[in-house]
N, C-alpha and C positions, 0 to 999 in steps of 0.2 A: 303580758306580764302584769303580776296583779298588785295596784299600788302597797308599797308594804312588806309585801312578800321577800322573803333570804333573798332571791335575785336583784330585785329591786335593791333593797340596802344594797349589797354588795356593789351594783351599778355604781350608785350613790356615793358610797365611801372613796371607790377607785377614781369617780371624776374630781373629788374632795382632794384626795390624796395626790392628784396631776396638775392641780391649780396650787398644791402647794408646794412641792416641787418641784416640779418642770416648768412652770412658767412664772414662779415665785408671786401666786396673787395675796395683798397687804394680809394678813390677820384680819385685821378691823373690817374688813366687807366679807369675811370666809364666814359660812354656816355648818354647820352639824347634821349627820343624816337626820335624825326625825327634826329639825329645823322645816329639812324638805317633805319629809310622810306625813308628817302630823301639822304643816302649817304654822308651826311654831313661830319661826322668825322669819317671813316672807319678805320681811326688806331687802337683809342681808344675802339670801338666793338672788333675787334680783340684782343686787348691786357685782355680787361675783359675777353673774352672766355676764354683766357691761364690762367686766371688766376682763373676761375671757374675749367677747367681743371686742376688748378694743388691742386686745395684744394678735389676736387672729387678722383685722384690718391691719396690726403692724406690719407682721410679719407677711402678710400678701404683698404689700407695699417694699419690704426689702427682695422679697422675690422679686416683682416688676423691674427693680433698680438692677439688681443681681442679670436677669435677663438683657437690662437694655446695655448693658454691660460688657457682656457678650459679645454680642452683637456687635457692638461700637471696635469690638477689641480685634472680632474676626474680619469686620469691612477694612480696618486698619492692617491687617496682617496679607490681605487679599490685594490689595490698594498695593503694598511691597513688593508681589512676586509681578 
């Protein structure tokens, strides 16, 4: 895919538009597609990724708990019969 190119934006806008509402990332760290093609405001890509990074570490982290969870709940249920 060629930097730039309709696919490219379009990528661009769709992961834009997923940080801003499905994982609700602040305004103040969000960038603009040519932010991203054109180099524009490279802070603000950077800071969203950390901050996609850090809901992605959440979210693994509630899984793990979710899991040990489980677990805890079936050895207990098993432990009864």
């Amino acid at each position: 895919m060629r930097a730039g190119s309709f696919f490219a934006r379009d990528n661009i806008a769709n992961f834009i538009d997923w940080c801003r509402h499905e994982i609700h990332v602040p305004e103040s760290v969000m960038f603009e597609t040519n932010d991203l093609v054109q180099r524009l405001n490279e802070k603000n890509v950077i800071l969203c990724l950390l901050e996609v990074g850090g809901f992605l570490m959440f979210a693994s982290i509630l899984q793990c708990i979710d899991d040990l969870w489980m677990s805890f709940c079936k050895l207990e249920m098993d432990s009864l019969i």
